[in-house]
KEBA-756289 format. One record per atom (N, C-alpha, C): x, z, y; residue in three letters. Coordinates in steps of 0.1 Angstrom, whole numbers, plus 2048, in hexadecimal, padded with zeros to 3 digits. Example, Ala and Ser with C-alpha at 12.3 -4.5 7.8 and 13.67 -1.06 7.14 Angstrom:
! KEBA-756289
88484E7C7ALA 87B84E7D3ALA 88484E7DFALA 8808477EASER 8898477F5SER 88184F800SER 
***
This chain:
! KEBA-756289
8088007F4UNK 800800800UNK 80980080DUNK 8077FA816UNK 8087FB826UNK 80A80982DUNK 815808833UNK 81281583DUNK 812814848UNK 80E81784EUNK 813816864UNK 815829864UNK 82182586FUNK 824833871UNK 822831883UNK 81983C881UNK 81183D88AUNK 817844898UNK 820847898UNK 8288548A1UNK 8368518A0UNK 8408488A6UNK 84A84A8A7UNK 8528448B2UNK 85B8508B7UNK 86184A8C2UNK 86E83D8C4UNK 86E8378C9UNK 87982F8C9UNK 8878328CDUNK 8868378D3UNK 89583F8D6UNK 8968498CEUNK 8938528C4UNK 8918568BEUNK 8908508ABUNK 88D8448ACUNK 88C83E8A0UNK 89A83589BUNK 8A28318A4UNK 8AD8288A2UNK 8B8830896UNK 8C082A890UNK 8C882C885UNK 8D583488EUNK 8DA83A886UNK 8EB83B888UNK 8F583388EUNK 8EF828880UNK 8FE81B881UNK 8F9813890UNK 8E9817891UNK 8E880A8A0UNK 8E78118ADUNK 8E881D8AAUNK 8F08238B6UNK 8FE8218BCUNK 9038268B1UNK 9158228B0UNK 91580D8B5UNK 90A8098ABUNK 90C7F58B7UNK 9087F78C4UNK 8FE8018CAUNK 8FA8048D5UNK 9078028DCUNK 90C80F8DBUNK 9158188E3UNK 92280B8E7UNK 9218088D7UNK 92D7FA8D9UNK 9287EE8E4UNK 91F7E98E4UNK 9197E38EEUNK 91D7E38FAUNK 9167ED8FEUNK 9187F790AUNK 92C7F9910UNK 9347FC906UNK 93E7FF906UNK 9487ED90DUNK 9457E4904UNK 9497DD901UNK 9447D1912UNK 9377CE913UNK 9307CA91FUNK 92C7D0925UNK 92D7D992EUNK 92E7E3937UNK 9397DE945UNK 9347E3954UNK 93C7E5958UNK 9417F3956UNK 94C7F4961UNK 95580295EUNK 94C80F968UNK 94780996FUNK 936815972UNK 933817968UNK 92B80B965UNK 91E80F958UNK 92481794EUNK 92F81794DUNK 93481E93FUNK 93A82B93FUNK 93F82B94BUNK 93B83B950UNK 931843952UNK 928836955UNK 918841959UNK 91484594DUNK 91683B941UNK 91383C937UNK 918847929UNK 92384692DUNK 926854927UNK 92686192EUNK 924862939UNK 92286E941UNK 91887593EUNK 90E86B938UNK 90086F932UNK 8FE872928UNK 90D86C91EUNK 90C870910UNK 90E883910UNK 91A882918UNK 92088B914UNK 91B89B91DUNK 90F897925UNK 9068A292EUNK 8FA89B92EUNK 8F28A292CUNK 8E38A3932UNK 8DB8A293FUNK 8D989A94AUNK 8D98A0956UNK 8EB8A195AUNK 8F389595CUNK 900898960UNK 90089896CUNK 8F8895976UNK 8FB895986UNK 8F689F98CUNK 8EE8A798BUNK 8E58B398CUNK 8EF8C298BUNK 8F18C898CUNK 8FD8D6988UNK 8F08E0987UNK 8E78E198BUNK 8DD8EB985UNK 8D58E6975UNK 8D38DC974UNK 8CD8D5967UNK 8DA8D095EUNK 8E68CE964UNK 8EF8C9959UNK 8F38D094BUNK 8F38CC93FUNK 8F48CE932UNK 8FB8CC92CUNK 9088D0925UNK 9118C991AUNK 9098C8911UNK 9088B9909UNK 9048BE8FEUNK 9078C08EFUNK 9138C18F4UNK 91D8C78E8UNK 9298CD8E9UNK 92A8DB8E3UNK 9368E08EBUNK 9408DF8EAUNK 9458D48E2UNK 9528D18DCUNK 9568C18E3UNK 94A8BE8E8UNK 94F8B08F2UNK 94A8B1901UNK 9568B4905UNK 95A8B8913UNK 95B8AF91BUNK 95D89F916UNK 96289491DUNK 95E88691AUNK 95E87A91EUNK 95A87091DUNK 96486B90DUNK 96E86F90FUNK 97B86B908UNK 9768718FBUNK 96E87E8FBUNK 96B8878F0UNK 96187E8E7UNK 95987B8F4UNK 94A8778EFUNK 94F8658ECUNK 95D85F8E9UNK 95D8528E2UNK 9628518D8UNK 96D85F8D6UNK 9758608CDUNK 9698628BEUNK 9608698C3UNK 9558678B7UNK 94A85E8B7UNK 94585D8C3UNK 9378548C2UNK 93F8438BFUNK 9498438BFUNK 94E82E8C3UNK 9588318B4UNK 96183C8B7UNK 96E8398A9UNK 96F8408A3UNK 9658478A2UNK 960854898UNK 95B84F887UNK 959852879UNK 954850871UNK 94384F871UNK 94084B86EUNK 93184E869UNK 92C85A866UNK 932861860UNK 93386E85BUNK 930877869UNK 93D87786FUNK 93D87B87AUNK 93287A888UNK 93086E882UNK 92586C892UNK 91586E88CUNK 91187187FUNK 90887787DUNK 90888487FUNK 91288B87DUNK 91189687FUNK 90A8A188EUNK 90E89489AUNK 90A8948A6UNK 8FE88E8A8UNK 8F98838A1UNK 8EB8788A6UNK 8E387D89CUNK 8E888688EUNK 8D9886888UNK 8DA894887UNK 8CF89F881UNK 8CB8AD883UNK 8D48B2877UNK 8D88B7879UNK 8DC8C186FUNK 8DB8CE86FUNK 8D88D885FUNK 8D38E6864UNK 8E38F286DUNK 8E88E786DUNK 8F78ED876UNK 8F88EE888UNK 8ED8E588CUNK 8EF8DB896UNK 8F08E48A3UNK 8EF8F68A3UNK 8F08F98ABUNK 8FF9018ACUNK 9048FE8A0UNK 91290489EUNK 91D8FC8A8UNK 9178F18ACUNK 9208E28B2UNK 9158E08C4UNK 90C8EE8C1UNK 9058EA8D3UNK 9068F78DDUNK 9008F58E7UNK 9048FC8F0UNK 8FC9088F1UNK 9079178EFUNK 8FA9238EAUNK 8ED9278F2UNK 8EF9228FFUNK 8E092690BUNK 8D991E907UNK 8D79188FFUNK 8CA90D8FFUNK 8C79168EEUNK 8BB91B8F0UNK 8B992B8E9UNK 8AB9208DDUNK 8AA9158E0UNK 8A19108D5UNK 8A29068CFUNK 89C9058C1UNK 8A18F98B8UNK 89A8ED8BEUNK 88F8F18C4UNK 88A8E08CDUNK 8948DC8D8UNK 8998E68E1UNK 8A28DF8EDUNK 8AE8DA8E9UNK 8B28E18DBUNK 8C28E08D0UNK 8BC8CC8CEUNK 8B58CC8C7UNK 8B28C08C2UNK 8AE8B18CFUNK 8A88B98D6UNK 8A18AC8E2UNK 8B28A98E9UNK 8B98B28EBUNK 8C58B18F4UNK 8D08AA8EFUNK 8CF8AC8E1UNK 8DE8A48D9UNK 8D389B8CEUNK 8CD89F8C4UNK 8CC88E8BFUNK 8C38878C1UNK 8B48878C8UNK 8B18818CDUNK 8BA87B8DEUNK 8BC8878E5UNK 8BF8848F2UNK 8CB87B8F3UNK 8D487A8EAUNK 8DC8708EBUNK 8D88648E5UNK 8D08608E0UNK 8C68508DAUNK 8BF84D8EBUNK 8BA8598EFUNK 8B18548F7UNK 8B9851909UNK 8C8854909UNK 8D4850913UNK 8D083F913UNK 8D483D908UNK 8D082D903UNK 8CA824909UNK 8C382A90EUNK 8B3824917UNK 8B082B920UNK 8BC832927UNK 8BC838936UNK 8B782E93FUNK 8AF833949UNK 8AC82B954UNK 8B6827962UNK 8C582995AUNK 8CD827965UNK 8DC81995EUNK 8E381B963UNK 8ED80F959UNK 8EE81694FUNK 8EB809946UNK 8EA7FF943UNK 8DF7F8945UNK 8D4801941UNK 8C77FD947UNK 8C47F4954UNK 8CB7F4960UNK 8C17E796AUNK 8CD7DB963UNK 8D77DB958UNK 8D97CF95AUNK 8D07C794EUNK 8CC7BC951UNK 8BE7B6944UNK 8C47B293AUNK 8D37AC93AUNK 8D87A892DUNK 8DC7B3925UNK 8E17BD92CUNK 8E77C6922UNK 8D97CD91BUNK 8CC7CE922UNK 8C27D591EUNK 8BD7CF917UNK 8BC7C0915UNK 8B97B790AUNK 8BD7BD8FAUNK 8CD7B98FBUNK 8D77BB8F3UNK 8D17CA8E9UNK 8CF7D08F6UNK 8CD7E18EEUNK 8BE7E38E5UNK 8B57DE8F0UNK 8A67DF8E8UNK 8A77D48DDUNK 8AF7C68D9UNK 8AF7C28CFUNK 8B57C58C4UNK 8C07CF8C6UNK 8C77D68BBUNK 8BF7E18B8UNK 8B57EA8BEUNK 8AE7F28BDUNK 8A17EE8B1UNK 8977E58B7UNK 88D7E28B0UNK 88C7DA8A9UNK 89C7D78A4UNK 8A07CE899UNK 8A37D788AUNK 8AC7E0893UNK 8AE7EC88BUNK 89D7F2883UNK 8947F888CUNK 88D7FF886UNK 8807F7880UNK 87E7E9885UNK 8777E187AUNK 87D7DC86CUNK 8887DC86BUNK 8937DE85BUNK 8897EA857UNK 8917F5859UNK 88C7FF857UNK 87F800850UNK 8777FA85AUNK 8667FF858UNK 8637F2848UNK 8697E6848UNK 8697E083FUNK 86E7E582FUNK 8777E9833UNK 8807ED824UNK 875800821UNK 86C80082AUNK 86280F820UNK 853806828UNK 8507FB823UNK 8447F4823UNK 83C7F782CUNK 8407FF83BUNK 83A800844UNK 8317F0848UNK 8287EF84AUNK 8257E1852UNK 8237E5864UNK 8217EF866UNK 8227F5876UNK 8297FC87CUNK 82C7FE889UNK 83780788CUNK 82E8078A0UNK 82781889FUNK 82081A8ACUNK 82A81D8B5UNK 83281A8BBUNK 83D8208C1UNK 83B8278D3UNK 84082D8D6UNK 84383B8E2UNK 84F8348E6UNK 84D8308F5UNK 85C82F8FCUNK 85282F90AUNK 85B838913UNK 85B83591FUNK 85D82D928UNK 853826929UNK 85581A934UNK 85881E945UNK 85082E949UNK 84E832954UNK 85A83695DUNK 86A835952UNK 87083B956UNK 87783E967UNK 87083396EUNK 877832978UNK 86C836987UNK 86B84698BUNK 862848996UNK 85784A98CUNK 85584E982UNK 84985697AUNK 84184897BUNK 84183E978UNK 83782D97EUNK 839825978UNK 83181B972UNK 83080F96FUNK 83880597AUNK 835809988UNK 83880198CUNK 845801995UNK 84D80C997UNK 85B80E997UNK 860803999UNK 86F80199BUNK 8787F399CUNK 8777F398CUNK 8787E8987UNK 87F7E697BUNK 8747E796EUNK 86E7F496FUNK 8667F4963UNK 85C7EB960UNK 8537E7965UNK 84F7D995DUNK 8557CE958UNK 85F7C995EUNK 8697C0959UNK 86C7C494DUNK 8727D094BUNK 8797D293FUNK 86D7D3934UNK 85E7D5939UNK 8547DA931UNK 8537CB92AUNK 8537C2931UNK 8527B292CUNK 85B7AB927UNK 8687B2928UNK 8737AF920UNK 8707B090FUNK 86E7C1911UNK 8727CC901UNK 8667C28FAUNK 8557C18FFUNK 8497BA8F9UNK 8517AB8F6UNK 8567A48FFUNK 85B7988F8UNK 8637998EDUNK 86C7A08EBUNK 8767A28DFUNK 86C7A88D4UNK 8667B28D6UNK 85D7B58CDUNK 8527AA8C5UNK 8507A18CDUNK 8467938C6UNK 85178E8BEUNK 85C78D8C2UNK 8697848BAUNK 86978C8AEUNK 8717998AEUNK 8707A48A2UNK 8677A3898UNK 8567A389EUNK 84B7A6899UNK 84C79988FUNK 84C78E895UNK 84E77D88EUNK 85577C87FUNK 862784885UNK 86F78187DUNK 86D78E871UNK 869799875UNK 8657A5869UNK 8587A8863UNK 84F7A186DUNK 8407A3867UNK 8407B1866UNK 8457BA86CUNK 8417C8871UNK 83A7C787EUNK 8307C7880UNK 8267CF889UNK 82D7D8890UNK 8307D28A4UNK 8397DC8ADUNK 82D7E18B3UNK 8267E78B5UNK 81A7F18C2UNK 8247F98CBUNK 8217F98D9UNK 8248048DFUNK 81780D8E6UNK 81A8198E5UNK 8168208EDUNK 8198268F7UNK 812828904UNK 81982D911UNK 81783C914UNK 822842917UNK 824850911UNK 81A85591FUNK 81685C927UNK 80F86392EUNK 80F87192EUNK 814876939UNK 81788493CUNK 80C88993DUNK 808899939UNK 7F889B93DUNK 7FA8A3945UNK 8028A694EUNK 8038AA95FUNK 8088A3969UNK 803899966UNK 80488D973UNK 806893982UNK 7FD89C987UNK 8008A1992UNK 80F8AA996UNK 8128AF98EUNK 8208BA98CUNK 82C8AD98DUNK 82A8A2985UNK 83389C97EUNK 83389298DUNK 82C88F991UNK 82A8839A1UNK 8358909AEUNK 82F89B9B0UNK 8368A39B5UNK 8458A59B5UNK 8468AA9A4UNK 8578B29A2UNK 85B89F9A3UNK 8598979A4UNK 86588799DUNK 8628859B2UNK 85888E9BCUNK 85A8859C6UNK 8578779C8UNK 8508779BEUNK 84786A9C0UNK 83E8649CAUNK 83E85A9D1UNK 8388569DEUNK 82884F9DEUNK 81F85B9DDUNK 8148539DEUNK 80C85B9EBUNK 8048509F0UNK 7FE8579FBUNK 7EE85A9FCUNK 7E88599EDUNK 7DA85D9ECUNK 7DA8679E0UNK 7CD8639E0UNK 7CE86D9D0UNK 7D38689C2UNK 7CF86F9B9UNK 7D786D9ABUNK 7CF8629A8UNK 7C185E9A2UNK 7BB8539A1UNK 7C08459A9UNK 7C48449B3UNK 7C883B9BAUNK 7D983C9B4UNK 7DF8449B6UNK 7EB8429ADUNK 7EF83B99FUNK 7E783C99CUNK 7E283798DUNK 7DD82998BUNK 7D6829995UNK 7D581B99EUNK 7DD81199DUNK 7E78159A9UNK 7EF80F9ABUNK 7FC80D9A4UNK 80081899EUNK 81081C995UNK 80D81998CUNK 800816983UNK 800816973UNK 7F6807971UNK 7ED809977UNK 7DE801970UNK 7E17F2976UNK 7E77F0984UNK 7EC7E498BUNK 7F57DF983UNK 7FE7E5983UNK 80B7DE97FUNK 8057D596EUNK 8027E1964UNK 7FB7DD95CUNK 7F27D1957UNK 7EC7D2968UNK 7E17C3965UNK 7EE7B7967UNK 7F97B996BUNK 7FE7AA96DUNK 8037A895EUNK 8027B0955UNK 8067AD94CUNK 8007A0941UNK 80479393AUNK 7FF78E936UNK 7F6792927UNK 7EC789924UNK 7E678F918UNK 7EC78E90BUNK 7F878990AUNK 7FE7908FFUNK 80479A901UNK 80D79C90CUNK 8137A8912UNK 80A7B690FUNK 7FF7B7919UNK 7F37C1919UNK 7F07C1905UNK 7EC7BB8FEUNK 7E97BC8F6UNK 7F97C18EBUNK 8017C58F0UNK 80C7C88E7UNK 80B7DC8EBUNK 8027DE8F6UNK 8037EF8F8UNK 7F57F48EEUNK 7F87F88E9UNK 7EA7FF8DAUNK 7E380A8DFUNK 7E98138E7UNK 7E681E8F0UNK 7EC8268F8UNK 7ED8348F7UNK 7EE83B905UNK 7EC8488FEUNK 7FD84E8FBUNK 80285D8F8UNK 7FF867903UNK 7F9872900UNK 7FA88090EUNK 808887909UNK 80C887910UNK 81A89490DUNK 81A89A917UNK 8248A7914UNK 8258B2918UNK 82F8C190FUNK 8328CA917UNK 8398D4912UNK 8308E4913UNK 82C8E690CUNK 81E8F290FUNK 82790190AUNK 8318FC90BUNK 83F90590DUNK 84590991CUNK 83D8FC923UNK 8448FD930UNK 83D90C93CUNK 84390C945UNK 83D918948UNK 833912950UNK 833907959UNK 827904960UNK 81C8FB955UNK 81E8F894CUNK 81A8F2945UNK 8118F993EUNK 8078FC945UNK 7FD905940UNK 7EC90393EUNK 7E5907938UNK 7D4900936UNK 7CE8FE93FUNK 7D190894EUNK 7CC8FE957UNK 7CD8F6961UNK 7DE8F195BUNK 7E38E5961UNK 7DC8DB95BUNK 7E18DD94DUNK 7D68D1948UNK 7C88CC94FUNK 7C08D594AUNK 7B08D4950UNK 7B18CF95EUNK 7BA8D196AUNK 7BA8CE972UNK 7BF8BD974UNK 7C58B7968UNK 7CB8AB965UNK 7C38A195BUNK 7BA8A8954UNK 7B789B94AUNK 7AB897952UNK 7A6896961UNK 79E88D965UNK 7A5883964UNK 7B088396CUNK 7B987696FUNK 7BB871960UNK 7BD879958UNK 7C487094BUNK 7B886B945UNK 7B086B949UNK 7A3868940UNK 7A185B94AUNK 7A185F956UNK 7A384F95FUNK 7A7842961UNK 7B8849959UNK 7BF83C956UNK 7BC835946UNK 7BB83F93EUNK 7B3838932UNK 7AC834931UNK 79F835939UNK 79182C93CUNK 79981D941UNK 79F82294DUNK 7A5816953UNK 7AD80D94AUNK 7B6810943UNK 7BA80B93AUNK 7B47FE92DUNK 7A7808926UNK 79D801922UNK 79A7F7928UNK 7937F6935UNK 78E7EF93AUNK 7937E393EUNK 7A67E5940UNK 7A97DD943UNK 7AF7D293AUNK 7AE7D892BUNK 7B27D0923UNK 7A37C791FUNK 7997CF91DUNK 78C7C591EUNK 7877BC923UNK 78A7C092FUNK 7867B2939UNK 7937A9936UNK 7A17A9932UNK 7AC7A1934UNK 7AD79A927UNK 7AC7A291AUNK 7AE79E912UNK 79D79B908UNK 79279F90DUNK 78679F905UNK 7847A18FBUNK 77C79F8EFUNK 7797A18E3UNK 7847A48D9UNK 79079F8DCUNK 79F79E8D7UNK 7A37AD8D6UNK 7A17B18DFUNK 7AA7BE8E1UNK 7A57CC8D7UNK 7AE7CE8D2UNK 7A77DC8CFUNK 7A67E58D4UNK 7987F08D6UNK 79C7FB8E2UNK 7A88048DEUNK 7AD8088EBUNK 7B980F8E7UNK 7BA81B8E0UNK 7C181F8DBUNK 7C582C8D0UNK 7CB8398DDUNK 7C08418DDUNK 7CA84F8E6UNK 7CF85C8D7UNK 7DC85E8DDUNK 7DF8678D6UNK 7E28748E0UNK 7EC8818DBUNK 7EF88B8E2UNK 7F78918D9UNK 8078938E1UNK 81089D8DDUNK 80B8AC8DEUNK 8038B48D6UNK 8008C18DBUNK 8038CA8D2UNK 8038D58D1UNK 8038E08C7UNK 8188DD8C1UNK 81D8D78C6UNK 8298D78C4UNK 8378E58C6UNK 83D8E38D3UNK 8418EE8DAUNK 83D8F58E3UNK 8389028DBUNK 83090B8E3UNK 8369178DEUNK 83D91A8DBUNK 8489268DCUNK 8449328D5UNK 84393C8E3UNK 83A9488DBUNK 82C9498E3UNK 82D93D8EDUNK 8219408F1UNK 8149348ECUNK 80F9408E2UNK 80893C8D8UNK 7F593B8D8UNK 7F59408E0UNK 7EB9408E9UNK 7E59358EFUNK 7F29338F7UNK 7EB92A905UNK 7EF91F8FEUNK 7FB91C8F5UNK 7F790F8EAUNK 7EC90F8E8UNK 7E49148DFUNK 7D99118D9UNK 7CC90A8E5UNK 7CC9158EFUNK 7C79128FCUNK 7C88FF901UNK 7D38FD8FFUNK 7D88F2907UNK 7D28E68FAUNK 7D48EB8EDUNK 7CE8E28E3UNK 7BE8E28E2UNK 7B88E98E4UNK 7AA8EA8E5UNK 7A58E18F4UNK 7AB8E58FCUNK 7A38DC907UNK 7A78D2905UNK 7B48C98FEUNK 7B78B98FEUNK 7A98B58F6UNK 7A38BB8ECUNK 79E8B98E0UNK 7918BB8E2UNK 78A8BF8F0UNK 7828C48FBUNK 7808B6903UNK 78D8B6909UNK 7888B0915UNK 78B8A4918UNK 79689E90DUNK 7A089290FUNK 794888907UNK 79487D90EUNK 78586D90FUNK 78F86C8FEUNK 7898668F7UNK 78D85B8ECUNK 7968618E5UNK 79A86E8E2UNK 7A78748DEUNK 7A586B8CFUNK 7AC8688CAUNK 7B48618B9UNK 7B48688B2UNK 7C486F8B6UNK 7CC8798AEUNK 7D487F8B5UNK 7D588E8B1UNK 7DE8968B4UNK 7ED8978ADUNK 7F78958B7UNK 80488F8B3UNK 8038A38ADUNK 80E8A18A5UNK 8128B489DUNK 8048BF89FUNK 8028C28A8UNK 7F68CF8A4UNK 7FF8D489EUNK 80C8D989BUNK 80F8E3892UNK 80C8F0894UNK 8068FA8A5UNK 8019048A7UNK 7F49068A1UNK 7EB8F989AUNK 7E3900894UNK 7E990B888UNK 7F490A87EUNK 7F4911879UNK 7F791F878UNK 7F8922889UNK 7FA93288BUNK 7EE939892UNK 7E192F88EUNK 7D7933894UNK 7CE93B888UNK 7C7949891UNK 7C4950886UNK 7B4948881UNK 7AE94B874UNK 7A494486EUNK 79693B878UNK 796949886UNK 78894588BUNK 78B939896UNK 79593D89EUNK 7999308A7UNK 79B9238A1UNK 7A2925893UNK 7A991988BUNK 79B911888UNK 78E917883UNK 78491487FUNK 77E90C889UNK 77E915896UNK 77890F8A3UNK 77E8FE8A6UNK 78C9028A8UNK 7908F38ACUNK 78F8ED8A4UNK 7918EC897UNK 7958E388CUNK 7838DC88BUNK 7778E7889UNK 76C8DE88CUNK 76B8D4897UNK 7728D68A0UNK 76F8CE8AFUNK 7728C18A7UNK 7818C18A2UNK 7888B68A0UNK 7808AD895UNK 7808B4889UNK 7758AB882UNK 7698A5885UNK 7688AA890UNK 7558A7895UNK 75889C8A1UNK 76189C8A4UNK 7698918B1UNK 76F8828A5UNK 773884898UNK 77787D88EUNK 789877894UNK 790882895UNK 79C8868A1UNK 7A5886890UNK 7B087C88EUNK 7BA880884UNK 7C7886887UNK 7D288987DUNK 7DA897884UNK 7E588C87EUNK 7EC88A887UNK 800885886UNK 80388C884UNK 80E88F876UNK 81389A86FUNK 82789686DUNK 82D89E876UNK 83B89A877UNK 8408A686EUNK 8418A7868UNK 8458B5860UNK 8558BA860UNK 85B8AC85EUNK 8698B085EUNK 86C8AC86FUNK 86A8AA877UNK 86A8A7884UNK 8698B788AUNK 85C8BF884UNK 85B8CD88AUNK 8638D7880UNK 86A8D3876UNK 8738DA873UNK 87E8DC878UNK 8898CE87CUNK 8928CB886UNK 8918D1893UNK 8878D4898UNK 8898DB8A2UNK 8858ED8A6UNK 8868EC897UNK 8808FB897UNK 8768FE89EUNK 8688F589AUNK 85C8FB8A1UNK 855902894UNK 8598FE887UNK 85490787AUNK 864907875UNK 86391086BUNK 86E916862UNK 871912855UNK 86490E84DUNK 86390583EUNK 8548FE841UNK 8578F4838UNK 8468EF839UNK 83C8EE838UNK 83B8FD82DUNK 82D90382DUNK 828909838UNK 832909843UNK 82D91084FUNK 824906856UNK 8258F5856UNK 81C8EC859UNK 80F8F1854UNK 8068ED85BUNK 7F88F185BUNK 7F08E6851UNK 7F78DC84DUNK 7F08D1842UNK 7E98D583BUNK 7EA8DE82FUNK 7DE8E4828UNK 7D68E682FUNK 7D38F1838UNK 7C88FA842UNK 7BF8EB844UNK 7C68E1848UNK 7C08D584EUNK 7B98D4846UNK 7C38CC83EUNK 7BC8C3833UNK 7B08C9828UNK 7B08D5829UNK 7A58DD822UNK 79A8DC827UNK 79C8DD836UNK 7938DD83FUNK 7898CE840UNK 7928C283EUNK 7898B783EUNK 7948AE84AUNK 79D8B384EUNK 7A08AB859UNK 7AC8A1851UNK 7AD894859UNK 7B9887859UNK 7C288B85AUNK 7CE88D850UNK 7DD88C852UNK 7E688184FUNK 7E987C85BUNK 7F286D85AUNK 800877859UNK 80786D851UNK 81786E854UNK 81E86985DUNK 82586A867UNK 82E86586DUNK 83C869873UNK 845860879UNK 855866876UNK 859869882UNK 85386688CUNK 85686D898UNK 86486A89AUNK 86C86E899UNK 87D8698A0UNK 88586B890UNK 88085E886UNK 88985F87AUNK 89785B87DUNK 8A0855884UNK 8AA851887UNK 8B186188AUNK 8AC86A898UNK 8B0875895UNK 8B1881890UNK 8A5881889UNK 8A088987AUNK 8AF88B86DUNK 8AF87A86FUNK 8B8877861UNK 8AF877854UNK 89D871857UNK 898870851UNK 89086184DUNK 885860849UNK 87E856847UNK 872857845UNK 86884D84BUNK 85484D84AUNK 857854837UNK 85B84C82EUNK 857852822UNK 85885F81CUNK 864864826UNK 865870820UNK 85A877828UNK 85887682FUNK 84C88183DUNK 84187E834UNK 83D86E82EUNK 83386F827UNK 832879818UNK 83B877814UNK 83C87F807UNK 83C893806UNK 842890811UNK 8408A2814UNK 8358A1816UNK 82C89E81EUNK 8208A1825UNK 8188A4816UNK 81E897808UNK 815896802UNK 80F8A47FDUNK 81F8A97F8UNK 8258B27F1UNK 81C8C07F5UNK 81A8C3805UNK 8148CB80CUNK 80B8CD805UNK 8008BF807UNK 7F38C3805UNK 7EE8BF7F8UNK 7F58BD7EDUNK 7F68BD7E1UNK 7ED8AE7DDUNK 7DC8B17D6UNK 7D78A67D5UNK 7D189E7DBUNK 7CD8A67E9UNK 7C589F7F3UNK 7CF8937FAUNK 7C488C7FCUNK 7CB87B801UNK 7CF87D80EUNK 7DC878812UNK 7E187481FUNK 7DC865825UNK 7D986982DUNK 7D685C838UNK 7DC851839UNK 7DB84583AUNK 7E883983EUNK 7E483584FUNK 
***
């Protein structure tokens, strides 16, 4: 049978070996800016900043550090830094006190340098070069474990929180063109989805973003415009529209949300609409999902809080990316939401080894899959960032199986 993996990030999904072609790329066709900017980023988090700057490894101090392993390093070696290992905080920086910031900072966060919104990025050939070694890499991949789909997460917005920023549409009609080529040449099914912050207001503020009306009109302009110039095969390459967020964060709180998902429910209508009137009968309505119940720490609580109202109040919700805070919910709340969800016909994205790696659970009986699946609710598998996992869709499918014993998993 077919699988589509329903949840996975692109910068997050690429291989080892095609990072190390990345890097070579980069190394090789670069000016002598770009290649400094380029590893300045490898080797800190936030390198221009001195309040936000990050090593993110404490043993590579230098550019020179960060080539001797990432460019002339073994294989061996440069996994040890690009994929998770239960070591990985023995080689990271001790103030960063959790297995999600351990993990987003060094193996994801260096895939996702890659596709910084600064050099190499405004130049188009080199950005070519990279997204083709990228979604070349991970449709192989999706082929050789019979995936036929691949929903993918990349940020387009990166530049002024906007669609319409310098640069980002261009590159948005670049990555969709290589992706029709890919899609041709692998017969893997490329989808993207557009990631969507669900505090639009906080996020327009802290990036100093320039708009001079309200949020609706922002949305307007920065997202739904630019959008419409997009052609109908273009438009028709975006599948939907992810909510994320950190319900870890301190302002990130239930009634920031509530105060936010008017707008986000705004631009999803708008969205709809504008692929119906552009693309007509053709189009399928879009798929909304939501990162929630993920990293929420010890505040377990206002998780749950923050997962109830997406599941409340968010237009068209799909699926819920992790929900893994359902499973520290005691019987009556668990009962409460979990009916919402079946009664909305809402299915649950299940990363299991994804929320192991970052130490949001400890073994995998701590995933809430049984509770679910007992319950009556959809559990899809998906890989979420297998490239920095050091995993793969089949194995996330197989555990999942293993979980919930004879009950059917979703495709």
């Amino acid at each position: 049978m077919k699988n589509i993996d329903r949840h996975i990030h692109l910068e997050g999904a690429i291989s080892t070996e095609t990072v190390w072609r990345i890097m070579t790329v980069i190394e090789e066709d670069t000016t002598k800016v770009q290649k400094e900017d380029f590893w300045n980023w490898v080797v800190f988090d936030e390198p221009y900043i001195p309040e936000k700057k990050i090593q993110r490894f404490s043993n590579i101090n230098s550019i020179d550090d960060a080539k001797k392993i990432f460019l002339d390093g073994t294989i061996q070696e440069r996994r040890r830094y690009l994929e998770y290992t239960g070591g990985i905080t023995n080689t990271s920086i001790a103030h960063e006190n959790t297995g999600f910031r351990h993990f987003m900072n060094r193996c994801y966060g260096i895939r996702a340098v890659l596709f910084r919104p600064g050099s190499p990025y405004y130049d188009t050939s080199i950005s070519k070069k990279i997204m083709c070694l990228a979604l070349r890499d991970i449709s192989s991949q999706a082929e050789d474990q019979s995936i036929s789909a691949l929903h993918l997460r990349f940020k387009f917005d990166r530049l002024n929180c906007s669609l319409a920023a310098h640069y980002n549409m261009d590159f948005m009609k670049t990555v969709f063109a290589i992706a029709s080529q890919i899609e041709r040449d692998s017969g893997v099914g490329l989808r993207f989805y557009l990631p969507l912050r669900r505090n639009p207001t906080r996020q327009i503020r802290n990036a100093n973003c320039e708009f001079s009306s309200d949020v609706y009109t922002w949305f307007d302009q920065r997202w739904l415009r630019p959008l419409s110039e997009l052609s109908v095969q273009e438009l028709d390459r975006i599948a939907g529209v992810d909510i994320v967020g950190n319900e870890n964060h301190k302002d990130d709180t239930p009634a920031d949300l509530k105060n936010n998902l008017c707008y986000i429910n705004y631009f999803i209508k708008g969205l709809q609409k504008l692929k119906k009137e552009k693309i007509g009968g053709y189009s399928d309505k879009i798929t909304v999902t939501a990162h929630v119940g993920e990293n929420y720490g010890a505040r377990v609580a206002r998780g749950l809080e923050i997962l109830e109202n997406v599941v409340d109040d968010l237009d068209d919700l799909n699926f819920i990316i992790h929900g893994t805070i359902l499973g520290r919910a005691d019987e009556t709340t668990f009962h409460r939401i979990v009916t919402k969800i079946k009664d909305k016909g809402i299915g649950v994205l299940a990363s299991i080894y994804s929320n192991l790696h970052t130490g949001v659970i400890g073994k995998p009986s701590e995933y809430p899959a049984w509770r679910l699946a007992t319950a009556g609710v959809q559990l899809f598998p998906s890989s979420d960032d297998p490239g920095a996992s050091g995993i793969t869709f089949s194995m996330e499918k197989r555990l999942l199986e293993t979980i919930i014993g004879g009950k059917n998993v979703s495709q």
